[in-house]
C-alpha positions in Angstrom: -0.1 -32.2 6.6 0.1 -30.0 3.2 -1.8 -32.2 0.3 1.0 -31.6 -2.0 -0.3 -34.2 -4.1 -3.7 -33.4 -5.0 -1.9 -29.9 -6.0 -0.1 -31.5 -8.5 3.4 -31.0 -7.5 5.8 -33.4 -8.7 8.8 -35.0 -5.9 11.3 -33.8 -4.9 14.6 -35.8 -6.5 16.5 -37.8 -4.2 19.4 -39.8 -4.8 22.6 -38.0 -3.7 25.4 -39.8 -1.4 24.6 -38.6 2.6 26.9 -36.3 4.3 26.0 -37.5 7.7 29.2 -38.5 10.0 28.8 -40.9 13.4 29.3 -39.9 16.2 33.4 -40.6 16.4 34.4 -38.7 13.1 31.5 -35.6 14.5 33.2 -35.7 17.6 37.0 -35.4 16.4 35.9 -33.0 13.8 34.4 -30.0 16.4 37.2 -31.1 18.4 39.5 -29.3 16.1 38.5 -26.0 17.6 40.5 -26.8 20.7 43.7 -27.2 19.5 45.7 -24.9 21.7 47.3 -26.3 24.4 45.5 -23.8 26.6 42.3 -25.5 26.3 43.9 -29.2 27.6 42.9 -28.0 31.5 39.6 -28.3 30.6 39.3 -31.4 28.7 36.5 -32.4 31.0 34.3 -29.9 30.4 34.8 -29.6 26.5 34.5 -33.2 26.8 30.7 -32.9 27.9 29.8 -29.9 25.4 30.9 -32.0 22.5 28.6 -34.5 23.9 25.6 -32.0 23.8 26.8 -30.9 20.0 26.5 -34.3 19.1 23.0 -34.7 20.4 22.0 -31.8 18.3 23.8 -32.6 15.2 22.4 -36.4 15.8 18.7 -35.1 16.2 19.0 -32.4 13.6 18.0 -29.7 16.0 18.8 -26.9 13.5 16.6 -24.5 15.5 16.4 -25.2 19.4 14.5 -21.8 20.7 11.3 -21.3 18.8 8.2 -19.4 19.5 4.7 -18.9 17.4 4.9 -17.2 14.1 1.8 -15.9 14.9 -0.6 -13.6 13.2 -0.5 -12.5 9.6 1.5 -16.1 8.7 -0.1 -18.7 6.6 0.7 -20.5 9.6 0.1 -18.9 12.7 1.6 -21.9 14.5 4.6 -22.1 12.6 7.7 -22.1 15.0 10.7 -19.9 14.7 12.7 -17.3 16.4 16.1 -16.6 14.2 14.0 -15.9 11.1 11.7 -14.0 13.3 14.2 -11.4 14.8 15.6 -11.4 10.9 12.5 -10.0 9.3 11.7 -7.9 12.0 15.2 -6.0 11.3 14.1 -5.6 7.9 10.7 -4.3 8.7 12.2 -1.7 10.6 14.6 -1.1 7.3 12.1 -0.9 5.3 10.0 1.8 7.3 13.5 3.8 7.5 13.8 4.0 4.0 10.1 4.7 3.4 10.5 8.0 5.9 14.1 9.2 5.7 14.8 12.4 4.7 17.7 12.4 3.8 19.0 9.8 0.8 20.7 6.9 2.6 23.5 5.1 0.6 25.3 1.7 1.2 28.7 1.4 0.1 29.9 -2.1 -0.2 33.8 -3.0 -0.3 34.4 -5.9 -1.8 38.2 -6.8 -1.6 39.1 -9.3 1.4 42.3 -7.4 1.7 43.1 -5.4 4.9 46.0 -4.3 6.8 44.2 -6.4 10.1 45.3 -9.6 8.6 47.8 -11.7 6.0 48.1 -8.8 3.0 49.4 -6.5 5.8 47.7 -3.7 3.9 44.7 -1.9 3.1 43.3 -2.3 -0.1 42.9 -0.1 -3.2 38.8 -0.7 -2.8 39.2 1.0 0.7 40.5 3.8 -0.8 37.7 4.3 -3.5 35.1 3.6 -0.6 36.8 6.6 1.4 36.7 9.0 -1.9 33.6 8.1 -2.5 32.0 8.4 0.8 33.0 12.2 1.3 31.2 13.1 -2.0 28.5 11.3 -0.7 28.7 13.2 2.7 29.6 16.6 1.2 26.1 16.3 -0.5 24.3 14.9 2.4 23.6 11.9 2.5 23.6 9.4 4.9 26.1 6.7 4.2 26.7 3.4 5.7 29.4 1.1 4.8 29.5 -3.0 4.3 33.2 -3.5 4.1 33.3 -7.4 3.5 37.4 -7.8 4.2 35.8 -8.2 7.8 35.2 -11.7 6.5 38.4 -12.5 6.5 39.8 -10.2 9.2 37.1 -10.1 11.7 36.6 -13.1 14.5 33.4 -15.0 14.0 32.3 -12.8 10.5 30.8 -15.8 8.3 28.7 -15.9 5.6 27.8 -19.5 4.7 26.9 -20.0 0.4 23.5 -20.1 -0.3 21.9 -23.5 -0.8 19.9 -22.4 -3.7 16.4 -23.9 -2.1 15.4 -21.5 -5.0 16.3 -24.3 -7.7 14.1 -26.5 -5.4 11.1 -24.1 -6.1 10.6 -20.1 -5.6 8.7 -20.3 -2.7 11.5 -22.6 -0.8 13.8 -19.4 -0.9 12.8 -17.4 1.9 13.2 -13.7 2.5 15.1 -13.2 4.5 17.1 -16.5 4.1 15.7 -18.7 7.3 18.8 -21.8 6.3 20.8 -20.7 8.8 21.7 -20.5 11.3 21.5 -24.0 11.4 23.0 -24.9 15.0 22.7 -28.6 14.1 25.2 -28.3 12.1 27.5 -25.7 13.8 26.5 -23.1 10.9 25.9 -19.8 13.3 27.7 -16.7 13.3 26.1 -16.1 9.7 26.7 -12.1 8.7 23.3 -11.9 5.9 20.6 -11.3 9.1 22.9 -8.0 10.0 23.3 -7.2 5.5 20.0 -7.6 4.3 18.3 -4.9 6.3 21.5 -2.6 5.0 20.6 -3.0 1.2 16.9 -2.6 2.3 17.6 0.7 4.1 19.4 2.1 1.6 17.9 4.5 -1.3 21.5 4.0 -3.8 23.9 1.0 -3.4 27.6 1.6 -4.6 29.7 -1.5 -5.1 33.8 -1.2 -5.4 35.8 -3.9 -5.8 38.8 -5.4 -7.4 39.0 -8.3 -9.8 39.7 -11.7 -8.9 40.9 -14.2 -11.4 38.0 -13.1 -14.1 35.4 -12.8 -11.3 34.1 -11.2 -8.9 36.3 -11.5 -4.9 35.0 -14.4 -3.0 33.2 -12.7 -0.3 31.1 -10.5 -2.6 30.0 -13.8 -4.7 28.3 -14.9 -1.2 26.7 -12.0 -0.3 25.6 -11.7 -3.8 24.3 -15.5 -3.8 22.4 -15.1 -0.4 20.7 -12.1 -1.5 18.6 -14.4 -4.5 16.1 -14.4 -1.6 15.5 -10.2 -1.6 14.4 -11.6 -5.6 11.6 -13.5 -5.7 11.8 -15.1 -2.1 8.9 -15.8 0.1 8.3 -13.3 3.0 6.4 -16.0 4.6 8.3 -19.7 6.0 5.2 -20.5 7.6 3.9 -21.4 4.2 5.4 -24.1 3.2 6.2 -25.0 7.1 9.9 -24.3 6.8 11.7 -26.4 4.4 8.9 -28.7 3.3 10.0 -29.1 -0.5 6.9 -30.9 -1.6 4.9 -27.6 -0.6 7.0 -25.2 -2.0 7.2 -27.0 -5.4 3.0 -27.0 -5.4 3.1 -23.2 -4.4 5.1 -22.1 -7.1 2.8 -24.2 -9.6 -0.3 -22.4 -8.3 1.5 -19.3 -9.5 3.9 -17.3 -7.9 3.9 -13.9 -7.6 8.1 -13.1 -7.7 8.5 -10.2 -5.1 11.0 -8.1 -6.1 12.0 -7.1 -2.3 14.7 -4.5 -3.4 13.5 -3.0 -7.0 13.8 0.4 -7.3 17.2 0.8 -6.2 19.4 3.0 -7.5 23.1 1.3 -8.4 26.8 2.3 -9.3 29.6 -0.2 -10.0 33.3 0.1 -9.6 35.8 -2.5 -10.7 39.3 -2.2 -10.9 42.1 -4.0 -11.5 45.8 -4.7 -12.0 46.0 -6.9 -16.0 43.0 -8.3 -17.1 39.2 -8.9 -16.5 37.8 -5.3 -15.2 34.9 -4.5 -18.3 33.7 -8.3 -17.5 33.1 -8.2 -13.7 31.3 -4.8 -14.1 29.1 -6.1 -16.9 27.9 -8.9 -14.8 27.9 -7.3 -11.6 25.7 -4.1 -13.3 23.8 -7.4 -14.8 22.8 -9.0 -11.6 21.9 -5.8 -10.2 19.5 -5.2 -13.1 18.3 -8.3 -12.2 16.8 -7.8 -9.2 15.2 -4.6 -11.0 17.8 -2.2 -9.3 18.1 0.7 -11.5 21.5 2.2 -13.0 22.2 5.8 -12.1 23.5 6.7 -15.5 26.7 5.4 -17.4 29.1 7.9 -15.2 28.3 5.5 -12.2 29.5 2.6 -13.8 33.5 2.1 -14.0 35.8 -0.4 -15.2 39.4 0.7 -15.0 42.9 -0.7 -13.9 45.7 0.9 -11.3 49.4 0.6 -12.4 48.5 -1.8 -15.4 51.1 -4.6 -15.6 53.4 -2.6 -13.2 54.6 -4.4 -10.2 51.7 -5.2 -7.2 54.4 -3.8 -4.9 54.0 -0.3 -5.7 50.1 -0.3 -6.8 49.0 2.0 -4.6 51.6 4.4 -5.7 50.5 4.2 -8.9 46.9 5.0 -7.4 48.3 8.0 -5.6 49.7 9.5 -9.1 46.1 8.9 -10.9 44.4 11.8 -10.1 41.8 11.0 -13.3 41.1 8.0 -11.9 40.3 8.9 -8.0 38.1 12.2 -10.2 36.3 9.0 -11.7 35.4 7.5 -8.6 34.4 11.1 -7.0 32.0 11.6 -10.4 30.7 8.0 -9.7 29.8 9.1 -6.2 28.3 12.5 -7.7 26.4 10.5 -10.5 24.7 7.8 -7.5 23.6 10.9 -5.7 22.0 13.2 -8.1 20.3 10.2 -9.4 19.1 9.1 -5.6 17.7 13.4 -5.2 16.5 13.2 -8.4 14.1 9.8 -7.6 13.2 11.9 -4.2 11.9 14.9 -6.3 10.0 12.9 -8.8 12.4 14.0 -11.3 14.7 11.0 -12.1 13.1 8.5 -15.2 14.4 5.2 -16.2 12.7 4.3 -19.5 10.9 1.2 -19.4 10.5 0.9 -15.6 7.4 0.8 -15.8 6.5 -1.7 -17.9 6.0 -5.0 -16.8 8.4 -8.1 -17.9 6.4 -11.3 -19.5 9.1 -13.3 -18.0 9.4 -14.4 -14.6 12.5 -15.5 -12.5 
């Protein structure tokens, strides 16, 4: 076992009330899931597989199929298969990136709201992703889109908040995130294995959204949570054996190094709203992205505006039909992130100061 003490690293604090059920309230909860009459035929049966959930959740089997990390781990006998398949995805990102001719860019919608569910209508971020992604096509690039509303829309789209293992200790946040799934604990189905290798891929991320109460929209506060690992986070779980606290906290004392798994990027920000709050989600959202030492395209990429300002919701879209300066914003935004991502390819583009290296760490 890791000598965490001789290395100096202090305990890991302990003292927080247990969230561990028995076996009657575990049972009743997953139990839930089978609410519709339809299911009562086969009581029987979901009878014996909430048995076999219990055994896991009971033995905190958070990851039943493992195989060897291998060589090139710290550990070569460290066992794993979910985080495995994960950074495999983003090795082969990575490489696409590296050789791709053509500048790839990831536009990520950030409203929940979609015609497929509750709202019973698309949403105004759609809209800018669809302007956006024809300039971005017109001028050749290859584009992908993350459209988050799938979240809430989609069957079995999750993604679970980070637990922030980086608060623990910098090397306890692996890249990408091995806490989940977690099939203990029923938390599968997690979306971030399919995301990260998008952001990696890409040469220029765009982000639209609208405002929600001040902040940013629920789902892109998760993605944006999960991806503290892509800053900082340890390419390498077999190093402190998984989630061995002790051995993290006595790595990051040695010194740790904070890769910075997504620098260089290229960025643009689009906020909009309907009263109040725009200028303050794109300052921090252009913020976090500096961040992670992701680089602005220039000041045309970054917009903070508002559609039909104090008019009713009911006819917001109208009101986005009838701004033509607006959807000319959003196209210039588009034009801005490209130039900026041809530029970079050519050896042309500078961002003063990138070079020079920060005295303070994460």
């Amino acid at each position: 076992m890791f000598d965490w003490l001789k290395r100096g690293a202090p305990e890991p604090r302990k003292g927080m009330p247990s969230p561990r059920l028995d076996e009657q309230a575990f049972k009743r909860r997953y139990g839930e899931q089978f609410n519709d009459p339809a299911f009562e035929p086969l009581a029987a049966d979901i009878d014996r597989i909430t048995e076999v959930a219990w055994q896991a959740y009971r033995d905190s089997r958070k990851s039943p199929r493992t195989r060897k990390a291998g060589h090139g781990f710290a550990d070569p006998d460290y066992d794993r298969v979910d985080w495995l398949e994960a950074r495999q995805a983003i090795e082969r990102a990575k490489r696409m990136n590296e050789r791709s001719k053509r500048r790839r860019v990831l536009i990520v919608n950030g409203s929940p709201r979609s015609e497929h569910t509750c709202p019973g209508e698309m949403s105004k971020s759609y809209r800018f992703v669809e302007i956006a992604r024809k300039i971005f096509k017109a001028g050749g690039a290859e584009v992908e889109i993350l459209d988050l509303s799938r979240l809430a829309a989609e069957y079995g789209r999750k993604i679970y908040p980070c637990k922030a293992c980086f608060s623990t200790a910098a090397a306890l946040c692996h890249w990408p995130c091995s806490c989940y799934p977690n099939h203990s604990l029923g938390q599968t189905q997690d979306w971030m294995n399919e995301i990260y290798p998008m952001w990696v891929a890409a040469h220029a991320v765009m982000i639209i959204t609208p405002v929600h109460w001040y902040q940013a929209t629920s789902p892109l506060k998760l993605m944006m949570d999960r991806l503290v690992c892509a800053d900082g986070g340890n390419p390498d779980p077999s190093s402190t054996h998984g989630k061995e606290a002790r051995e993290a906290k006595a790595l990051e004392l040695e010194g740790w190094d904070y890769p910075r798994h997504l620098a260089g990027r290229l960025f643009s920000v689009i906020v909009h709203g309907d009263t109040e709050g725009a200028e303050n989600v794109r300052r921090s959202l252009s913020d976090w992205l500096k961040s992670i030492e992701m680089v602005p395209a220039g000041p045309k990429a970054e917009l903070d505006r508002y559609t039909g300002y104090w008019k009713p919701y009911a006819t917001s879209h109208n009101e986005l039909d009838d701004d033509m300066d607006l959807q000319e914003e959003v196209r210039n935004a588009a034009r801005t992130l490209l130039a900026a991502a041809v530029a970079r390819k050519e050896g042309t583009f500078v961002a003063a100061g990138q070079s020079l290296t920060d005295p303070r760490q994460k």
